[in-house]
C-alpha positions as CSV (number, residue, x, y, z in Angstrom):
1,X,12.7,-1.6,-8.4
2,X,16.0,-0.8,-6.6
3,X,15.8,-1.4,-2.9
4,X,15.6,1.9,-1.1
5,X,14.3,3.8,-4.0
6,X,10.6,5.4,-2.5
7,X,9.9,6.7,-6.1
8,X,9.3,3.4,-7.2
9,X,7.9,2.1,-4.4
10,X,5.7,5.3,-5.1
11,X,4.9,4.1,-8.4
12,X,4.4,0.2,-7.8
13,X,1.5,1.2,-5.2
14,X,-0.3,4.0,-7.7
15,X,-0.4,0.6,-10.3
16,X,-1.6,-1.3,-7.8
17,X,-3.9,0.7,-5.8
18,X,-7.4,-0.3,-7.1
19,X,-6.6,-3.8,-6.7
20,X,-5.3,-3.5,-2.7
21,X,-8.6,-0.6,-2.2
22,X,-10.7,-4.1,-3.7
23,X,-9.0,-6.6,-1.0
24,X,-9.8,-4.0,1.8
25,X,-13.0,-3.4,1.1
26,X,-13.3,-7.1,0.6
27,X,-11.6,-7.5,4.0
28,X,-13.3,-4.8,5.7
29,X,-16.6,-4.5,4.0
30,X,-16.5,-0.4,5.0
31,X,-15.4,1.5,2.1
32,X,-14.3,4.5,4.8
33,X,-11.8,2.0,6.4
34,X,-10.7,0.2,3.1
35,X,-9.7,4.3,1.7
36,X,-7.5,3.8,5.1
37,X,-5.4,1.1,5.0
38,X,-4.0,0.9,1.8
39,X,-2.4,4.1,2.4
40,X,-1.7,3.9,6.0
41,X,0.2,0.0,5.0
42,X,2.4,2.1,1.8
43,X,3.4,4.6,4.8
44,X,5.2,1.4,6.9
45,X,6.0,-0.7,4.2
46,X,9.3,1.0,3.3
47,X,10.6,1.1,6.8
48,X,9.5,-2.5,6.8
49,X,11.2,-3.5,3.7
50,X,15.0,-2.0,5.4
51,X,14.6,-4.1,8.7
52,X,14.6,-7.5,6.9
């Protein structure tokens, strides 16, 4: 993945999404809150990534 590119970032979270959804509903145990952060943590993460 090069650095700044969101389609890959894009497609790195679709391959990984059932695997963060199981952590957070793990974490969480409420499957309404587990649909929530996954997506809500692939929203920052980008801005994230460009501050380091």
């Amino acid at each position: 993945m090069r650095a700044g590119d969101p389609d890959a970032f894009g497609q790195l979270f679709d391959e990984r999404a059932s695997v963060v959804y199981r952590h957070a509903i793990r974490l969480t145990g409420d499957g309404g809150m587990a649909d929530d952060l996954p997506r809500h943590e692939h929203e920052r993460a980008p801005g994230r990534r460009r501050r380091r």
